[in-house]
C-alpha distance (Angstrom), angle and dihedral (degrees) to the residues before:
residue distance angle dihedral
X1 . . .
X2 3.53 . .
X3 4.00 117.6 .
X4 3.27 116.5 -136.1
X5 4.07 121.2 -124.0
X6 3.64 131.1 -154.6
X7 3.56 124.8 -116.7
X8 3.55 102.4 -146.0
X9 4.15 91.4 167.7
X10 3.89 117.2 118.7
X11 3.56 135.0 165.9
X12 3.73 120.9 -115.2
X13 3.75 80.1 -112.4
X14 3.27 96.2 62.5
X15 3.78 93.2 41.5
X16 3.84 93.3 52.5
X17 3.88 89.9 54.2
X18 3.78 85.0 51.0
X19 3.92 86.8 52.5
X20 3.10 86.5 45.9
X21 3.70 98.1 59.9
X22 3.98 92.5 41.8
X23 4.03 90.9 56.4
X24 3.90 86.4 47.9
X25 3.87 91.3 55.9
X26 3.96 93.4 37.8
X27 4.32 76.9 64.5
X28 4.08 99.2 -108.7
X29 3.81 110.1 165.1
X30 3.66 125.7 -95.1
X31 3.61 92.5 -113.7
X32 3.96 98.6 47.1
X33 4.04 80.9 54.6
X34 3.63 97.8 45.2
X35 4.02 81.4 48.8
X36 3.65 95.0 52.1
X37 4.09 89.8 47.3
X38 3.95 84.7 53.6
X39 3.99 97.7 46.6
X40 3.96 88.1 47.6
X41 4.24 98.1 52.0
X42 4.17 82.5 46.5
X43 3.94 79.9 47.0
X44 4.00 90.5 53.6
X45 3.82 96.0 56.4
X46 3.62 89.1 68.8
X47 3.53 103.4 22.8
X48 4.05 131.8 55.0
X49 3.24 104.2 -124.5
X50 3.58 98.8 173.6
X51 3.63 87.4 75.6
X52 3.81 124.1 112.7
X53 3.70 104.5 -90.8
X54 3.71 88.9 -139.1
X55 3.37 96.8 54.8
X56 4.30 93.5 53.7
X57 3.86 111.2 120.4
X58 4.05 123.6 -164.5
X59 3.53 84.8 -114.4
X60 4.21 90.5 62.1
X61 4.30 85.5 52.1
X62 4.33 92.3 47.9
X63 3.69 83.3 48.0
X64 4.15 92.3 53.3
X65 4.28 90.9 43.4
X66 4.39 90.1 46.1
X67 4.61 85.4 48.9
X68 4.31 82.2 45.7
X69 3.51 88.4 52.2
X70 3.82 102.8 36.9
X71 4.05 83.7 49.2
X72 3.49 89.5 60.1
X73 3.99 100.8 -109.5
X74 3.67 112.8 159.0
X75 3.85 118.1 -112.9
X76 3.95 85.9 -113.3
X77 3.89 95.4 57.6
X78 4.01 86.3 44.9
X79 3.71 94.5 48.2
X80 4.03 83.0 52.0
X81 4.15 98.2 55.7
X82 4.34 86.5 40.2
X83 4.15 78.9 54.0
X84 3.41 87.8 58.6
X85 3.65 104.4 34.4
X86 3.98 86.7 47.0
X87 4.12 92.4 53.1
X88 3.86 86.5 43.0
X89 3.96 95.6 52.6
X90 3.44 87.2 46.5
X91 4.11 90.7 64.3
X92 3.47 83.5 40.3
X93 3.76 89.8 60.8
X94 3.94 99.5 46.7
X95 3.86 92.4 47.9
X96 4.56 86.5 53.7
X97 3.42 84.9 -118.5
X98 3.60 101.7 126.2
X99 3.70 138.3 -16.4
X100 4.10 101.2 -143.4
X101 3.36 123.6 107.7
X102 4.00 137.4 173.3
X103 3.65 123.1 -133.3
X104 3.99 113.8 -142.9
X105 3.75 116.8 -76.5
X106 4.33 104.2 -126.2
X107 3.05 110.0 -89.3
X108 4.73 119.8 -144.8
X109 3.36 110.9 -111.9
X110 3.80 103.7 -124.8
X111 3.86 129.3 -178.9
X112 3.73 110.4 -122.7
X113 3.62 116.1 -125.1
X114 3.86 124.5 -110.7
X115 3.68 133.5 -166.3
X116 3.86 108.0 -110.6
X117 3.83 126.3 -114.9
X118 3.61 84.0 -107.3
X119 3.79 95.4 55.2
X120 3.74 94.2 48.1
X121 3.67 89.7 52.8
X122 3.59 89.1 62.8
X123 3.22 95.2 41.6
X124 3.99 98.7 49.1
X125 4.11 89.8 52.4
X126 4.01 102.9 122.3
X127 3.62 110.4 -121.4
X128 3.69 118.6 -127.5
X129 3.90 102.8 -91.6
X130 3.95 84.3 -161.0
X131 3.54 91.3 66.0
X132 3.88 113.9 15.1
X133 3.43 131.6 88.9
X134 3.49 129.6 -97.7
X135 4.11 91.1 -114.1
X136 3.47 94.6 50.7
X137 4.13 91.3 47.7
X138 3.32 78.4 51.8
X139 3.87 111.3 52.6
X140 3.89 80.1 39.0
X141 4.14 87.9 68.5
X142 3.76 90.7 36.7
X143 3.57 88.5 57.6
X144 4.00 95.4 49.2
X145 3.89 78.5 51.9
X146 3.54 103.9 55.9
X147 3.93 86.4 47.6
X148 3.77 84.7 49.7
X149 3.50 95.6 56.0
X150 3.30 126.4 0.1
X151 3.38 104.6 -119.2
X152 3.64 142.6 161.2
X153 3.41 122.7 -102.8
X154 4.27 97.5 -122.4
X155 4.23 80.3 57.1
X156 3.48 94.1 58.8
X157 3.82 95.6 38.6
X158 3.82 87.1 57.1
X159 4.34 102.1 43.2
X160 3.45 105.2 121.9
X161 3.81 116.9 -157.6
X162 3.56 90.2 -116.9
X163 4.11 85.9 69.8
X164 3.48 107.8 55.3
X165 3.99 107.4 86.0
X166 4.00 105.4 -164.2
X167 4.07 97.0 172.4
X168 3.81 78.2 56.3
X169 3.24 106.3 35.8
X170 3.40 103.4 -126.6
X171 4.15 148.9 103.3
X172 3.61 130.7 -147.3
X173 3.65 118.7 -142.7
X174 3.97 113.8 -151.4
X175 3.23 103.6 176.1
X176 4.08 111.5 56.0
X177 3.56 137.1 157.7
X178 3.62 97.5 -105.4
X179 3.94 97.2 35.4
X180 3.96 93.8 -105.3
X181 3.37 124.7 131.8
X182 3.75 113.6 -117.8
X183 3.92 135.2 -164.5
X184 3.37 114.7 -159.9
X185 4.50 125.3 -173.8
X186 3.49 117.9 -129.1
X187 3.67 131.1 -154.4
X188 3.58 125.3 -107.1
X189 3.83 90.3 -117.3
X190 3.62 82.4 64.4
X191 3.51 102.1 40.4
X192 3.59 95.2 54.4
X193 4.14 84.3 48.3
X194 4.09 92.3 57.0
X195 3.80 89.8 44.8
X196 3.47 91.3 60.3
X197 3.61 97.6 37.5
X198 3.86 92.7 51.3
X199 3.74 84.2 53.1
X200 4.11 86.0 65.9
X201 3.58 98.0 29.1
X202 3.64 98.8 57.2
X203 3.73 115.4 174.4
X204 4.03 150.7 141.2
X205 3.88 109.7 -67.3
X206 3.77 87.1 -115.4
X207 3.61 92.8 55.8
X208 4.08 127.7 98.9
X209 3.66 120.3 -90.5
X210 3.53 97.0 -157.6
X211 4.11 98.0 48.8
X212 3.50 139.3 148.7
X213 3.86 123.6 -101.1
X214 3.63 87.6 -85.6
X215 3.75 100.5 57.8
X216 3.76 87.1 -106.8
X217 3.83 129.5 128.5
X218 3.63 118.2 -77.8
X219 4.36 102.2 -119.7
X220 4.03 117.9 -147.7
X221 3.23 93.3 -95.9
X222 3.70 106.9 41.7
X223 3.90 87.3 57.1
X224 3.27 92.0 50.1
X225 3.80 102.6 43.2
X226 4.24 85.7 45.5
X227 4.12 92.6 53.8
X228 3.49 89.2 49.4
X229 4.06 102.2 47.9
X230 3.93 81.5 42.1
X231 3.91 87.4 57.7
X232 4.02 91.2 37.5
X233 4.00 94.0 59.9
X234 3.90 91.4 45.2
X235 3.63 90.5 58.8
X236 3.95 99.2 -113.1
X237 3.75 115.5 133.5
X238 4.24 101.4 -152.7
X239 3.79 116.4 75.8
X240 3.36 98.2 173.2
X241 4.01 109.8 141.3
X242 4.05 86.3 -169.3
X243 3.84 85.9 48.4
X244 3.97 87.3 68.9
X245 3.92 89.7 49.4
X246 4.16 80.4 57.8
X247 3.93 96.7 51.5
X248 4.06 88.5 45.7
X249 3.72 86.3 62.9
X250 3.87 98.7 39.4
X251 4.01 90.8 47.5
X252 3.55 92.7 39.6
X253 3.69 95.7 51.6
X254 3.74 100.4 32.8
X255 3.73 108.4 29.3
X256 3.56 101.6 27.6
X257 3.69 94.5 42.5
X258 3.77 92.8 -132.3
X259 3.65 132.2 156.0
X260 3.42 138.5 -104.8
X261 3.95 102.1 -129.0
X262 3.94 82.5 53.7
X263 3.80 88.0 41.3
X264 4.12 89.0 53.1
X265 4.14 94.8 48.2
X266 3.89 86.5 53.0
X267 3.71 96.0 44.5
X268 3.66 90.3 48.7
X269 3.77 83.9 -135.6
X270 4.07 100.0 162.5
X271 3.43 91.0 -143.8
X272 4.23 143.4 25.1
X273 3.97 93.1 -106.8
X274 3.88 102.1 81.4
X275 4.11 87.8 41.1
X276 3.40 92.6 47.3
X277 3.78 91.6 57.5
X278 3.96 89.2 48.5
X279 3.82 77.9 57.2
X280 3.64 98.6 55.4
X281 3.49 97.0 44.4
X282 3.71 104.1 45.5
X283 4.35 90.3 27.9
X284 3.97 100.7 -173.5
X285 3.44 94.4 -165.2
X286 3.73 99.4 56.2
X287 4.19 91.0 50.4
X288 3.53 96.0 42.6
X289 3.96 117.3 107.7
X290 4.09 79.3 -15.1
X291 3.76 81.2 161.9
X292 3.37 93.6 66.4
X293 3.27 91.9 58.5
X294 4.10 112.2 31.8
X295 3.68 121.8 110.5
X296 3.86 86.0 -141.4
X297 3.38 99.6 43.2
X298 3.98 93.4 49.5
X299 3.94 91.5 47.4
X300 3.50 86.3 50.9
X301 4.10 98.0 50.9
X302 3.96 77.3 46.7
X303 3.41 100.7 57.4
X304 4.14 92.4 44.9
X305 3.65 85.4 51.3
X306 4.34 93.3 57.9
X307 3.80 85.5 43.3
X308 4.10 90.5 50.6
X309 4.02 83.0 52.0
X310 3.41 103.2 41.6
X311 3.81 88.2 55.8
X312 3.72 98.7 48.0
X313 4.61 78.7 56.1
C-alpha cells in the first residue's frame, strides 16, 4: 500500500491570503486589510508570486525592488510594498514557514504640505447661518475641529454626540486607529462653536455629530467629497482632510510651542516614531526667533540701522 505524503508546498499567494486571514482574526481593521490586499497585487507585477514560498531567495526580492525602480516607482511607494512584505515575512517566520525577510526600502524625506495661514483664514470665516446650508454650517465646524484637534477624518465621522463633554471640555474618540479610546481637550473657541451647533443639530445622544442633512452617518467619501466642494467655493485649491491633520502638527509644534509627547497623546500616534518625524520636518526649535539668529536677517537689521543714522546726520 501506498503511504500517503504531505504536500506542504504553497505559493506566497496562498500564504499571504493565509496572513491575511490570521491579521483578520488578530482584529486589524478592514481598511489596513484592504490596504495590505492592494500593496500585495502592486507587489505581483514585479514579483512571481505564484512561486513556492519556500523556494523564494533574497535574490528573487532585490530583483522585485531593481523592476520598482526601473518602472519608475518612487522610493516612498517602494518603501510602502517592503512595509508590507517585511510585516508579512515576519508571520511567515513565527508560523516556520520560511526564514527570509526584507529590510525596509529608504524611504525620501519629504515635507508634508500644510494649508497656509492665509488659507485657513478663508476657510475659518463663519458662514451666514441665515442663509447657508446646513452642510456648509457644517463642514464649517468640522473644519474648526480638525484645527482643534488634529484628527483623522474616520474619528470625526464616528463622534457621537454622546462623546463630546463641553462642561468639561473634552471629546472622546471611539473609533481610533489603534482601537484605544482617546479623550481629547478642546478650546473654548470650540466649545462655544459645538454648543451652538448642537443647538441646530439636535439629535439622540447616540446619534452622529458630524451627519448628513438627513441625520444619517457621514460615509468616507461623502466627507471627503463635502470638505473639498466646501474648500472649492471659498477659492482654496487643497482639499486634503489629512492635510489639516499636517498643519495641526506644524502649528502645534512651531507656533504654539508645544511638545511632542503632548503632540503624540493627541495624534493618537501609538508610539514616538511618526511624532518624531512631524518633529523633524516642521523642527520648532530651529525656526523659532530664527531672526535672532540669521546671518541675513542680522545684516539686514544692520544695514536699516546705518540708514536710521545717516538720516538723523
Amino acid at each position: 500500500m501506498k503511504k500517503i505524503k504531505l504536500n506542504c508546498a504553497a505559493t506566497m499567494e496562498e500564504t499571504f491570503t493565509d496572513f491575511l486571514t490570521s491579521r483578520k482574526a488578530k482584529g486589524l481593521a478592514d481598511k489596513t486589510l484592504q490596504s495590505y490586499e492592494q500593496q500585495f497585487r502592486a507587489v505581483a507585477r514585479h514579483l512571481d508570486v505564484k512561486t513556492d514560498i519556500a523556494m523564494l531567495q533574497k535574490a528573487d526580492l532585490d530583483a522585485m525592488i531593481v523592476s520598482m525602480r526601473e518602472a519608475g516607482l518612487s522610493s516612498n511607494s517602494i518603501n510602502s510594498y517592503t512595509r508590507t512584505l517585511k510585516s508579512f515575512f515576519s508571520w511567515c517566520n513565527e508560523q516556520g514557514i520560511t526564514r527570509l525577510n526584507i529590510p525596509l526600502y529608504k524611504a525620501e524625506e519629504t515635507v508634508k504640505e500644510t494649508y497656509s495661514d492665509a488659507e485657513l483664514s478663508v476657510l475659518l470665516k463663519k458662514p451666514d447661518i441665515r442663509k447657508t446650508t446646513f452642510a456648509e454650517y457644517r463642514d464649517w465646524v468640522i473644519i474648526n475641529f480638525l484645527l482643534n484637534c488634529g484628527c483623522r477624518a474616520a474619528t470625526v465621522r464616528a463622534i457621537q454626540i454622546r462623546d463630546v463633554d463641553l462642561d468639561g471640555g473634552v471629546v472622546f474618540y471611539r473609533h481610533t486607529k489603534n482601537r484605544k479610546t482617546q479623550v481629547i481637550p478642546l478650546c473654548s473657541p470650540m466649545i462655544a462653536i459645538l454648543r451652538e451647533y448642537q443647538r441646530y443639530r439636535n439629535g439622540e445622544s447616540t446619534d452622529y455629530l458630524f451627519c448628513t442633512e438627513t441625520g444619517s452617518q457621514l460615509t468616507e467619501n461623502g466627507l471627503r467629497q463635502s470638505i473639498a466642494r466646501y474648500n472649492a467655493r471659498r477659492g482654496v485649491q487643497k482639499t486634503s482632510i489629512h492635510l489639516f491633520r499636517h498643519t495641526f502638527a506644524r502649528k502645534y509644534l512651531i507656533d504654539c510651542g508645544g511638545d511632542a509627547f503632548t503632540l503624540q497623546k493627541l495624534l493618537g500616534h501609538s508610539t514616538l516614531a511618526m511624532t518624531k518625524h512631524y518633529c523633524a520636518i516642521y523642527d520648532a526649535d530651529l525656526t523659532k526667533n530664527y531672526d535672532n539668529f540669521s546671518p541675513l536677517a542680522q545684516m539686514k537689521a544692520g544695514s536699516a540701522k546705518i540708514k536710521m543714522s545717516d538720516k538723523r546726520r
